[in-house]
C-alpha positions in Angstrom: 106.4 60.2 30.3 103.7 63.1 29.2 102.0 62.2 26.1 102.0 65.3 23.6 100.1 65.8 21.0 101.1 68.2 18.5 99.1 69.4 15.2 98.3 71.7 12.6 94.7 73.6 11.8 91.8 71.6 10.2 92.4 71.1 6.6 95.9 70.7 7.2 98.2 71.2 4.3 102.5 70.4 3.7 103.2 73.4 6.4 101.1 72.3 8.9 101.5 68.3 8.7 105.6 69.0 7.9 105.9 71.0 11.2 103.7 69.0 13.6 106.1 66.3 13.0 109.4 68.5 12.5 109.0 69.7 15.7 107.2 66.8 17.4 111.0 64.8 16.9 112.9 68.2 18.0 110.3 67.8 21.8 111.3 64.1 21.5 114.9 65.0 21.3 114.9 67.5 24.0 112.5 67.0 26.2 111.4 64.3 28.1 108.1 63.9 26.5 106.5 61.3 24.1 105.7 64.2 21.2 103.1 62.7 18.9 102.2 64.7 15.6 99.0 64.3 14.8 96.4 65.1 12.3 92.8 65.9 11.9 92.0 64.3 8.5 94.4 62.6 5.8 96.9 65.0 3.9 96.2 66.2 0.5 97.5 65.3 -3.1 100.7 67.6 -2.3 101.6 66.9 1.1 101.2 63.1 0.1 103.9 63.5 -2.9 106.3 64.9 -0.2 105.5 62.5 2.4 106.1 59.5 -0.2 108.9 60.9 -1.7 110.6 60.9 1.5 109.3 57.5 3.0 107.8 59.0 5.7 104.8 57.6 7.4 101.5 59.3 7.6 101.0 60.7 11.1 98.0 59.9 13.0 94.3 60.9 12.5 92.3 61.9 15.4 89.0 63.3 16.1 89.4 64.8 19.5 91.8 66.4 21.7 90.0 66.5 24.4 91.3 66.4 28.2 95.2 66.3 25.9 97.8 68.6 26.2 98.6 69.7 22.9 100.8 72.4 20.5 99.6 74.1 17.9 101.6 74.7 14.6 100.6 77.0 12.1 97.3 78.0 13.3 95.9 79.9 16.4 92.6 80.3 15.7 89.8 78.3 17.4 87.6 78.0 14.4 90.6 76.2 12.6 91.3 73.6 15.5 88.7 70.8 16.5 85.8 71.1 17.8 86.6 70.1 21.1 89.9 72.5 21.3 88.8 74.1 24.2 88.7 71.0 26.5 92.5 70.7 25.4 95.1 72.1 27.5 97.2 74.3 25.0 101.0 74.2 26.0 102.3 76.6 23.2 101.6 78.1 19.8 104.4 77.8 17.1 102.8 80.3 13.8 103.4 82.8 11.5 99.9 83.9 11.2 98.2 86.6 13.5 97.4 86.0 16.8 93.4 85.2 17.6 92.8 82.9 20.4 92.7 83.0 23.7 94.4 80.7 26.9 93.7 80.7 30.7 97.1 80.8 31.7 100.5 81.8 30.0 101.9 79.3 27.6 105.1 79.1 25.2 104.7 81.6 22.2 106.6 81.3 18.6 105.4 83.8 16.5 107.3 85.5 13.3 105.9 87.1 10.5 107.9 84.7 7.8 106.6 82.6 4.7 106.2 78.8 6.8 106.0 78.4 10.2 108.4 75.3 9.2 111.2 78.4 8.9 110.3 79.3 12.3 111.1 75.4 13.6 114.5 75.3 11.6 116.0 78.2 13.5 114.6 76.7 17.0 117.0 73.5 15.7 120.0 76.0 14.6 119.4 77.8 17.9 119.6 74.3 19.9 122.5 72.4 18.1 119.7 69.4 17.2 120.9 67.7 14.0 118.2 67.8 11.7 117.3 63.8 9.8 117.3 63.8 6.3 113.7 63.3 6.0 112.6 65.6 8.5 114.9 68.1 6.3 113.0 67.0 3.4 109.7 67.7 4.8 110.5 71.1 6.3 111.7 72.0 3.2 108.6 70.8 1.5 106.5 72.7 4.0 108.6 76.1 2.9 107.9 75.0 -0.7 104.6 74.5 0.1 103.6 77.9 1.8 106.1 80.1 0.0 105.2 78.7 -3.6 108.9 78.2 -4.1 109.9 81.5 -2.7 107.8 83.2 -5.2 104.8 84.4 -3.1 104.5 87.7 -1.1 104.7 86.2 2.7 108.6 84.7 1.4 111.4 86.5 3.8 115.4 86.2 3.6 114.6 84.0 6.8 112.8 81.3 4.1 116.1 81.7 1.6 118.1 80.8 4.4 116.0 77.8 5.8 115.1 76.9 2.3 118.8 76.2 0.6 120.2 74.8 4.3 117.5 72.4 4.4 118.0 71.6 0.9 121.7 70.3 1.7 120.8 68.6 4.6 117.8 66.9 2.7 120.4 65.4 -0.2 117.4 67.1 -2.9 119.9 67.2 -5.7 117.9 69.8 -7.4 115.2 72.2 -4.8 113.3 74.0 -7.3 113.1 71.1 -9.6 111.6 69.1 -6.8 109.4 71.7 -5.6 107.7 72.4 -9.0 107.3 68.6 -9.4 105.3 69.0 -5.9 104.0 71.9 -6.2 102.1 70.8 -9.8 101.5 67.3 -8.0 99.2 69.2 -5.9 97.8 71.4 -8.8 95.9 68.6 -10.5 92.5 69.1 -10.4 90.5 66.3 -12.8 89.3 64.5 -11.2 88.0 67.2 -8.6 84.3 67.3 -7.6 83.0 70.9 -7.0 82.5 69.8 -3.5 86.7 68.9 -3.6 87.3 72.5 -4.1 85.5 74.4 -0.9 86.2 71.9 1.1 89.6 70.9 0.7 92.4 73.7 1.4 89.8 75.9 3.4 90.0 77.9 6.6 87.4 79.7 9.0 87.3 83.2 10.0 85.4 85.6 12.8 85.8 88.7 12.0 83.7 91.6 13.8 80.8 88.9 14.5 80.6 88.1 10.8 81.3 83.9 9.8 84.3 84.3 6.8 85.2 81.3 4.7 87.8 81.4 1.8 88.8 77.9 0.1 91.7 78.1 -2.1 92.6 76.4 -4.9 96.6 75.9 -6.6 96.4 75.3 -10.3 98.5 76.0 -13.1 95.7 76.8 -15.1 92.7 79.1 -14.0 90.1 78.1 -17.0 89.5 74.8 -16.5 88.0 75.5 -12.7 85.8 78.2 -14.3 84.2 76.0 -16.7 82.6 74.2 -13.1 82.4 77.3 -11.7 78.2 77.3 -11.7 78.4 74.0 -9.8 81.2 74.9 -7.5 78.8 78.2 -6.9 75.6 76.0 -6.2 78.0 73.7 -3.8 79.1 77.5 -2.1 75.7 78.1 -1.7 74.5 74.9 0.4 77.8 76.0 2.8 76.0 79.2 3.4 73.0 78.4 3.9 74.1 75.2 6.3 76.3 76.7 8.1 75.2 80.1 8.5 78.0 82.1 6.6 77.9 85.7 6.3 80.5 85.8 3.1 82.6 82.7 0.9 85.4 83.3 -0.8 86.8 80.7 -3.1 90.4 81.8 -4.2 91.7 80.0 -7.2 95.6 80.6 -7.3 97.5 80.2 -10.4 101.1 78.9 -9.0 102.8 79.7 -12.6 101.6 83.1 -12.9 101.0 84.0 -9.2 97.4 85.6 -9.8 93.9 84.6 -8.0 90.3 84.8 -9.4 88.2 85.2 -6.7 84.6 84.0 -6.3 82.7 85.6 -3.8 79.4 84.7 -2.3 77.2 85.6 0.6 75.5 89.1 2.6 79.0 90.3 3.0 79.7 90.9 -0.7 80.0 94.6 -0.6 82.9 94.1 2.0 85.3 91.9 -1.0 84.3 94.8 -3.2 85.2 97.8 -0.5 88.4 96.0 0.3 90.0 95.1 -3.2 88.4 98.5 -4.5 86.6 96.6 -6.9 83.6 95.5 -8.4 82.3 91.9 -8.7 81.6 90.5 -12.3 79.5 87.6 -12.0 80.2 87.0 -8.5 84.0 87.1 -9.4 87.1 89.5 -9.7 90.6 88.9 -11.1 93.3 90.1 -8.5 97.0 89.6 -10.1 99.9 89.1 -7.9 97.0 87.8 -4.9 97.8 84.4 -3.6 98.3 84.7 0.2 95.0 85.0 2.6 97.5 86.1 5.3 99.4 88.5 3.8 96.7 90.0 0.9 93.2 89.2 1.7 92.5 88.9 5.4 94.1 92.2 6.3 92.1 94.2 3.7 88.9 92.4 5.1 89.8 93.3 8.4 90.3 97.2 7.3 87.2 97.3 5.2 85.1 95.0 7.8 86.3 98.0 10.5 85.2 100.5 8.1 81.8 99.6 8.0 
């Protein structure tokens, strides 16, 4: 039987972990392939209070996916895969991000603009009359959660409604929104959080017209207390850049109560942050309400103002 892997981007948060393995059982159920989700490092604080809420084992950690064939979930982009990516052989792309990479030959291609790419995976379920567990349910409904900040953020469709309240009832989740808040804040608790926790954590690469873009994001409930580290968390930004040879940092912390971002900006590239939110940087920083998506409201304004350089 072909051995499968399938996996979300580096970093991988409660969309990408909840549909690698979402759609790793629909292959299994299908198919006749051994569909393994897998991961590249262990979840974080939020997609941990969903696993364990719903009993579900951790999926695998590996290093390499070399000489495997694999599926990519919510990512497309070879700076967010491995290192080794391209020794993989990529079968198909399940996202709801835009398209970036590259294959040598045609492959499958699931691609919708909607809030979680676990939305996309429910309707390939509906479409193929596969029952859905009660913990998968869960988790794909955590993933929505998760990416959509409870059907509150900008990137949330009528798609999500639908997948969100259907997935509810299969799940048994008494109460959705209660449990999503719960996990949601779960994943908001920063105290214990070393500046080094914050850029590295939820954090994704970008190429964009030769330049090196990273933006980490942060989900609080409260903005202040991040500031008051924000001089360390700066000086930890700093050693990225100078390591790793990035052009511009941006370290986004979200507010998940009041759906607003301060954004901290670092590197050569500053002017572009200020060009594309038509604004000017205070201290390295500038408040954007109603800014909490990368896809949806930062990386296409970087794009426009990186093109009108």
């Amino acid at each position: 039987m072909t051995e499968v892997y399938v996996l979300g981007h580096n970093h991988p948060d409660t969309d990408a972990i909840g549909s690698a393995m979402s759609l790793a059982y629909l292959l299994n159920e299908m198919y006749n392939v051994k569909a393994i989700p897998v991961i590249s490092q262990k979840p974080d604080i939020e997609t941990r209070y969903a696993l364990d809420y719903f009993k579900i084992p951790t999926p695998m950690v590996v290093r390499t996916v070399a000489n495997k064939q694999i599926i990519l979930v919510d990512h497309n982009e070879i700076a967010q895969s491995l290192a080794d990516f391209e020794n993989s052989e990529v079968l198909a792309i399940i996202d709801h991000h835009k398209l970036e990479i590259k294959t040598n030959k045609p492959i499958c291609l699931f691609s919708e603009p909607v809030g979680a790419t676990a939305t996309i995976i429910y309707f390939k379920y509906k479409e193929l009359g596969i029952n859905i567990p009660e913990k998968i349910a869960g988790l794909m409904l955590s993933a929505i959660i998760s990416d959509t900040l409870l059907l509150k953020g900008p990137t949330t469709t009528k798609k999500d409604y639908v997948a969100y309240q259907d997935l509810a009832d299969i799940s048994g989740v008494a109460d959705a929104d209660r449990y999503g808040t719960e996990m949601l804040k779960a994943g908001a608790v920063i105290n214990n959080n070393m500046p080094e926790d914050f850029i590295n954590g939820d954090v994704k690469d970008y190429f964009i017209q030769g330049k090196h873009i990273r933006i980490a994001q942060a989900y609080v409930t409260d903005i202040a207390p991040v500031l008051e580290k924000i001089t360390d968390i700066k000086n930890e930004m700093n050693k990225h850049i100078s390591k790793n040879y990035c052009d511009l940092f941006m370290f986004v912390i979200t507010d998940i109560l009041k759906i607003n971002s301060m954004i901290v900006v670092l590197g050569d590239e500053r002017a572009v942050v200020e060009r594309a939110f038509n604004t000017k940087l205070a201290h390295d920083m500038c408040y954007q309400p109603g800014v909490v998506s990368r896809k949806k409201q930062i990386i296409p304004l970087l794009i426009k103002a990186f093109l009108a350089k």
